[in-house]
C-alpha positions as CSV (number, residue, x, y, z in Angstrom):
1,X,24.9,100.9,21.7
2,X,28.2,101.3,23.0
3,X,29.6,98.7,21.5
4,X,29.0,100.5,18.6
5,X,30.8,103.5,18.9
6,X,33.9,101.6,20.8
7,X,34.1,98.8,17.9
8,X,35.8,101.1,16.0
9,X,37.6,104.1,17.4
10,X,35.2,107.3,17.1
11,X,35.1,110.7,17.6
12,X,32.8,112.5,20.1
13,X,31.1,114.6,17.8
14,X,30.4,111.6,15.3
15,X,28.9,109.6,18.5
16,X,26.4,112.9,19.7
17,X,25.4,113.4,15.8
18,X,24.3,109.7,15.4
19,X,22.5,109.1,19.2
20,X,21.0,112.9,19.3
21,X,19.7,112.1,15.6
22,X,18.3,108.7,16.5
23,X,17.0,110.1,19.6
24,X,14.8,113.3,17.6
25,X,13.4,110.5,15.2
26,X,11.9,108.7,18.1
27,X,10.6,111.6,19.2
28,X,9.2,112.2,15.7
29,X,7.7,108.6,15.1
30,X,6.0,108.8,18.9
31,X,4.3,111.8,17.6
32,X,3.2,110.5,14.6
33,X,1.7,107.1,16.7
34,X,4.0,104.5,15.3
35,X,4.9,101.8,17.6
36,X,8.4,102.1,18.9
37,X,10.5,100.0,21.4
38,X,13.5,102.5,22.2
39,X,16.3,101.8,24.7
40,X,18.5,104.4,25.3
41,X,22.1,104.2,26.1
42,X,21.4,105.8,29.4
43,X,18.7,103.2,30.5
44,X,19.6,101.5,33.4
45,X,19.1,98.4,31.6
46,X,20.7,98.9,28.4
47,X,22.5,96.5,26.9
48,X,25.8,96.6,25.1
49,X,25.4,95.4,21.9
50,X,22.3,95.6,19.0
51,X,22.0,91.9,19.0
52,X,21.8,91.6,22.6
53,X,19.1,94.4,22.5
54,X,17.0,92.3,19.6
55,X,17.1,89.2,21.7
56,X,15.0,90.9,25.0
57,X,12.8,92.3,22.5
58,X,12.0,88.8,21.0
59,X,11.5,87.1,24.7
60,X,9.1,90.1,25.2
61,X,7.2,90.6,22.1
62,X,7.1,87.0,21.0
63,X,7.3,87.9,16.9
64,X,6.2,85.0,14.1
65,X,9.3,86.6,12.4
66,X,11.8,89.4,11.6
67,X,11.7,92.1,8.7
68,X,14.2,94.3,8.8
69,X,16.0,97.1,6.4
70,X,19.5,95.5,5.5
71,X,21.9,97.1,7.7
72,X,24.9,99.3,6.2
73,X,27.8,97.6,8.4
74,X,28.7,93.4,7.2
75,X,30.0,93.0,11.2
76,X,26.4,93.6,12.4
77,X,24.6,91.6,9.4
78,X,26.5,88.8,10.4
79,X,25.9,89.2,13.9
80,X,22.0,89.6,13.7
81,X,21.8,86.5,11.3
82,X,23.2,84.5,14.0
83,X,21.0,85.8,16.6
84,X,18.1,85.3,14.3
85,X,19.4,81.7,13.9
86,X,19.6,81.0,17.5
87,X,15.7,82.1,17.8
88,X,14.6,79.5,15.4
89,X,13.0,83.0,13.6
90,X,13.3,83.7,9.6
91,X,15.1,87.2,9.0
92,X,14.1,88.9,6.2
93,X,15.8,91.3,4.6
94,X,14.3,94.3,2.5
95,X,16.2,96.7,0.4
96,X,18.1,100.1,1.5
97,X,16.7,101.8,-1.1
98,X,18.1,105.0,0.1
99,X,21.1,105.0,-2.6
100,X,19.9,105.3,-5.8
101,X,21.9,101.7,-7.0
102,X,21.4,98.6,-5.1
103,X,24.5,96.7,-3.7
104,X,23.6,93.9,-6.2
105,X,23.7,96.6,-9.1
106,X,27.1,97.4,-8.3
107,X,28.7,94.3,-7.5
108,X,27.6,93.2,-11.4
109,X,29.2,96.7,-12.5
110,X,32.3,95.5,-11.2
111,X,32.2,92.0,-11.7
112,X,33.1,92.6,-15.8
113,X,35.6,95.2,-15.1
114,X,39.1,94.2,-14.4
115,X,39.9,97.5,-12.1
116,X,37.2,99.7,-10.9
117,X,36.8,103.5,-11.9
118,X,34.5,105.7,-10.2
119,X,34.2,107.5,-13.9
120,X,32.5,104.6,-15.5
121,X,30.2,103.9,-12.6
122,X,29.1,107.5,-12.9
123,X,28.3,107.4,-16.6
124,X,26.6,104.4,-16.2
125,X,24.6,105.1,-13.6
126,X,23.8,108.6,-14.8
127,X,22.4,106.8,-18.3
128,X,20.5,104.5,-16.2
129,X,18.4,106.8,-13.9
130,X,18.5,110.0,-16.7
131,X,20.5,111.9,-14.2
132,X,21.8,115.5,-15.8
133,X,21.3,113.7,-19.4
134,X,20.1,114.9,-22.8
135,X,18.5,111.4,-24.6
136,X,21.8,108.9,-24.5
137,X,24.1,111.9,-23.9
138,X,25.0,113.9,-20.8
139,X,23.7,117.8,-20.4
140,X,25.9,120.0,-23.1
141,X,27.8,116.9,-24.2
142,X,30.6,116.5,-21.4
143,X,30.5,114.0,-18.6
144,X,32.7,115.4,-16.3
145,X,34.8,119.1,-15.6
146,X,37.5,117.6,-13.5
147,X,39.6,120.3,-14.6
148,X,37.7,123.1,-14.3
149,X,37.0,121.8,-10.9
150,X,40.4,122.2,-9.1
151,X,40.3,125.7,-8.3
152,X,42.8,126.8,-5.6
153,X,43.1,130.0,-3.8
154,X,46.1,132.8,-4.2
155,X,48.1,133.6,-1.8
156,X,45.5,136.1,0.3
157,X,43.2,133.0,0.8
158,X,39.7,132.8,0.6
159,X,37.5,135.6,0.4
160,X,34.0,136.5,1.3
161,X,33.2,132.6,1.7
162,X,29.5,132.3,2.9
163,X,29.0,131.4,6.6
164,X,27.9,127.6,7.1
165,X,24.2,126.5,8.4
166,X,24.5,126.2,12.1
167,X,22.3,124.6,14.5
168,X,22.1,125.4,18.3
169,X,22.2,122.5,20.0
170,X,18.6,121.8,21.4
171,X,18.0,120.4,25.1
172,X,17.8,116.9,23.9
173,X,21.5,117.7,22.0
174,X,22.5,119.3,25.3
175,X,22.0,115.4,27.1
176,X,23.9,113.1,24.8
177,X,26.4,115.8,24.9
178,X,26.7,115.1,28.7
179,X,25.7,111.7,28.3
180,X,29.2,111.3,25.4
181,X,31.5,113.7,27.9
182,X,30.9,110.6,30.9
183,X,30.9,107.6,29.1
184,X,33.2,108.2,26.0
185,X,35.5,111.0,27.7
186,X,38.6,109.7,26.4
187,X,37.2,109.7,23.1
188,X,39.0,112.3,20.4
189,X,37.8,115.8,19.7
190,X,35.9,118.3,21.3
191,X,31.8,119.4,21.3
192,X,32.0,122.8,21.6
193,X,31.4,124.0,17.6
194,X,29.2,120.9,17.1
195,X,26.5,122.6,15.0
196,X,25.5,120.0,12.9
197,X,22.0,119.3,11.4
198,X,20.0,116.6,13.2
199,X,16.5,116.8,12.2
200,X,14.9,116.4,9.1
201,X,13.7,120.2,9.4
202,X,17.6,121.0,9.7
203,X,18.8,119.1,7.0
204,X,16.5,120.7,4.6
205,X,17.6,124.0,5.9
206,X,21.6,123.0,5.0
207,X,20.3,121.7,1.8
208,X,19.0,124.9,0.6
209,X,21.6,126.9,2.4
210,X,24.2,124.7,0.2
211,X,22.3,125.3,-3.3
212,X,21.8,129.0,-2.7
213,X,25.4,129.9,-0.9
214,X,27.8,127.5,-2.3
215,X,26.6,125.4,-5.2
216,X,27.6,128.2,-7.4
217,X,31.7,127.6,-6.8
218,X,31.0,124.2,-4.9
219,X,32.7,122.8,-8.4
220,X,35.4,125.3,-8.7
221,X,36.9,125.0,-5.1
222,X,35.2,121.5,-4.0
223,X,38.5,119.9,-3.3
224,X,40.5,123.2,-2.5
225,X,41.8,123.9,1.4
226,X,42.9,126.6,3.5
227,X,44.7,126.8,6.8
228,X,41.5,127.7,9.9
229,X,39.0,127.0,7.6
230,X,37.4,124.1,7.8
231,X,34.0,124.7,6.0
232,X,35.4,126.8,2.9
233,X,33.1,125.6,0.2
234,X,32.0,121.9,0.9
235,X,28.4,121.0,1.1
236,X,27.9,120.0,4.6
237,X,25.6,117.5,3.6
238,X,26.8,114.0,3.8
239,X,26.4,113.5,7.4
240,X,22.8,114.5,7.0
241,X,23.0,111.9,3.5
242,X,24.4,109.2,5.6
243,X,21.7,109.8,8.4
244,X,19.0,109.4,6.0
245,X,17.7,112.7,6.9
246,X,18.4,113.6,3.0
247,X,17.4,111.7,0.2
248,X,20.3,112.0,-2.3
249,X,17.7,111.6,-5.2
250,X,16.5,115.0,-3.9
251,X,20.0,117.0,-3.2
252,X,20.5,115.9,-7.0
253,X,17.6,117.5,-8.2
254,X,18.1,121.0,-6.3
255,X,21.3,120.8,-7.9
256,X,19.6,120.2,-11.3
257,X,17.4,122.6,-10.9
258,X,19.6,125.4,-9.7
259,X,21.3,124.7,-13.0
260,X,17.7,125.1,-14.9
261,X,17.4,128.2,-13.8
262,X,20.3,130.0,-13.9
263,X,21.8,129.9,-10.1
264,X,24.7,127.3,-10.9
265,X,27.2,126.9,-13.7
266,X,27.2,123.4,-14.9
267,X,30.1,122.6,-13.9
268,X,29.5,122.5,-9.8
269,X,25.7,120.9,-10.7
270,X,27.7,117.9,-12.6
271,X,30.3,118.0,-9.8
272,X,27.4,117.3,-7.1
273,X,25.6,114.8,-9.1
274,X,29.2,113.2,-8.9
275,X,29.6,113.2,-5.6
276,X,26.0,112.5,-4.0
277,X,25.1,110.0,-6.8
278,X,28.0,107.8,-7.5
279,X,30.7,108.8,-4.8
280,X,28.0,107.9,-2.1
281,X,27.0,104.6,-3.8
282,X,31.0,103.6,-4.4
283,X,31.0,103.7,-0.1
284,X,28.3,102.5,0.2
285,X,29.4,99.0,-1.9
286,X,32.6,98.7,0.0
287,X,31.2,98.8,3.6
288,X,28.0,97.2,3.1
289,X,26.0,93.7,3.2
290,X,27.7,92.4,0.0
291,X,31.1,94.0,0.7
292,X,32.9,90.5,0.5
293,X,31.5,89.6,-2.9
294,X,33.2,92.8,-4.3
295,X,36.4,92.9,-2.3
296,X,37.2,89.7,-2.7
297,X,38.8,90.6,-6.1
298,X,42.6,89.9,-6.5
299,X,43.5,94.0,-6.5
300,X,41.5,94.3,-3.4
301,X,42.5,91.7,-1.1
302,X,45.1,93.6,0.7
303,X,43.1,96.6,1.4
304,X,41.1,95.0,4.3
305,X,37.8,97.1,3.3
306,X,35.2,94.8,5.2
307,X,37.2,94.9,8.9
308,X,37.2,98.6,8.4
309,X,33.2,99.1,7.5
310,X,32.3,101.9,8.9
311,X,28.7,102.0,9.6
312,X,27.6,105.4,8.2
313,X,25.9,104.3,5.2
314,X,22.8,101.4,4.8
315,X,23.1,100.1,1.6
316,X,21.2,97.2,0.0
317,X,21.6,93.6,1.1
318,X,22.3,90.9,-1.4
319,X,19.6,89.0,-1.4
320,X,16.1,90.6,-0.3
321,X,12.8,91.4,-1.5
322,X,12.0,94.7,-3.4
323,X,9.0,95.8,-1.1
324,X,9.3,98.7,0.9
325,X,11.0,98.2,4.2
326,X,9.2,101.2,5.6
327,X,6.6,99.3,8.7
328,X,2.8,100.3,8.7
329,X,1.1,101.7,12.1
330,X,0.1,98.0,12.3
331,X,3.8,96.3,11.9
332,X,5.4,95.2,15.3
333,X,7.2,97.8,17.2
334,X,10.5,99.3,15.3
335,X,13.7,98.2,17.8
336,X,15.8,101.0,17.7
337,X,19.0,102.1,20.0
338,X,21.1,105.0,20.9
């Protein structure tokens, strides 16, 4: 939707990677035969805004009802309640279960602490799902190797750093490229080394390409930067996370097992169960459905974290039921917009 990527100011390359992403995973439920109502931001009768979208879609299909996946962004929760409202129609509201804590879970983690560490989020949630642990302890005995992990380079630079996974952009790339160059022109940054993954086939390609080529000093040098090089050795994979075309239950586990046998040093496995366990979750919390039941704590007032909720990540809402949100062939058509 437009409105969507003017709400909050965007790059271009952020806008392609969402609407060419959305627009393969049509293509890839159409195949599959699940019923889809798609409107494309090109359509001569698109519409600006999601709500706006959902409410010709009721006047057409006619539902009993609304099911739908909590959304990762408060400003459109709210905004799709209210619609529903105005319909006379019940919204229900299933779980995100795409992080591996629910909102819920992480709003009682911080409602006993008076200030919020991401350390004691980690350990807890690595005890609760047996993440990288040995019985009630974690792998080897240490929780974290923060300071093994802040590696820098000397004065020559980097050296021999692995090339990234690129992506040629495909034809269906190609026209939300020109469709983002006319309608968001004046919109920062430029297209021409977009090479991002936008398929599920793709981000399975980066994943690997991550565990095999830079896992193995991803702990070392995770943080570490160097003038002209932008990709050094960062895993490339939290667009893909965010985008849902990763599972992070499954980057942790090719971490883990690049450990198990021999490919990683534990020290850049435990860094990425760090950052694609709990780092993830932690954003999540702080731009999702129950963002003002956590921010509304007296240290976090002034940080304004709702107004500035990004969208990138679909967390859980705060009050829905624990059945899959995932529609059978049968289920009305899945809305969706680019």
């Amino acid at each position: 939707m437009p409105r969507q990527s003017t709400h909050f100011w965007t790059s271009k390359s952020r806008i392609v990677l969402f609407h060419t992403a959305m627009r393969h995973f049509a293509v890839t439920l159409r195949d599959v035969g699940r019923p889809l109502i798609y409107q494309r931001l090109d359509a001569p009768d698109a519409v600006v805004d999601l709500g706006t979208a959902l409410q010709a879609t009721i006047a057409s299909v006619r539902p009993e009802r609304l099911v739908m996946t909590a959304p990762g962004d408060w400003r459109v929760l709210q905004r799709l309640r209210a619609m529903a409202r105005d319909e006379g129609l019940e919204l229900e509201l299933c779980d995100d279960r795409h992080f591996f804590v629910t909102v819920r879970e992480f709003a009682a983690h911080a409602s006993v602490r008076k200030t919020l560490r991401l350390e004691y989020f980690y350990r807890e949630l690595r005890k609760r799902r047996d993440i990288f642990m040995d019985g009630v302890q974690p792998i080897c005995g240490q929780w974290n190797f923060g300071t093994d992990n802040r590696g820098a380079f000397d004065n020559d630079g980097p050296r021999d750093v692995p090339e990234p996974a690129c992506f040629k952009p495909d034809a269906l790339t190609r026209e939300v490229f020109d469709l983002v160059g006319s309608r968001f022109a004046n919109h920062p940054g430029s297209l021409d080394s977009f090479v991002w993954p936008v398929t599920r086939d793709q981000a399975l390609e980066t994943l690997t390409h991550f565990v095999r080529e830079r896992l193995p000093q991803f702990g070392r040098y995770q943080d570490a930067m160097w003038p002209g090089q932008p990709w050094l050795y960062h895993s490339h994979l939290p667009a893909a996370l965010n985008l849902k075309l990763l599972d992070p239950r499954e980057v942790v586990a090719a971490a883990i097992d690049a450990y198990e046998k021999g490919d990683a040093p534990l020290s850049s496995v435990e860094a990425s169960c760090v950052r694609f366990s709990a780092g993830e979750n932690t954003f999540a919390a702080f731009t999702g459905p129950a963002c003002p039941s956590i921010s509304n704590r007296t240290h976090l007032k002034r940080a304004s974290i709702c107004p500035r909720s990004t969208g990138l990540v679909s967390p859980t809402s705060t009050a829905s039921p624990t059945r899959s949100a995932r529609p059978s062939s049968s289920a009305m058509p899945i809305t969706s917009s680019v």
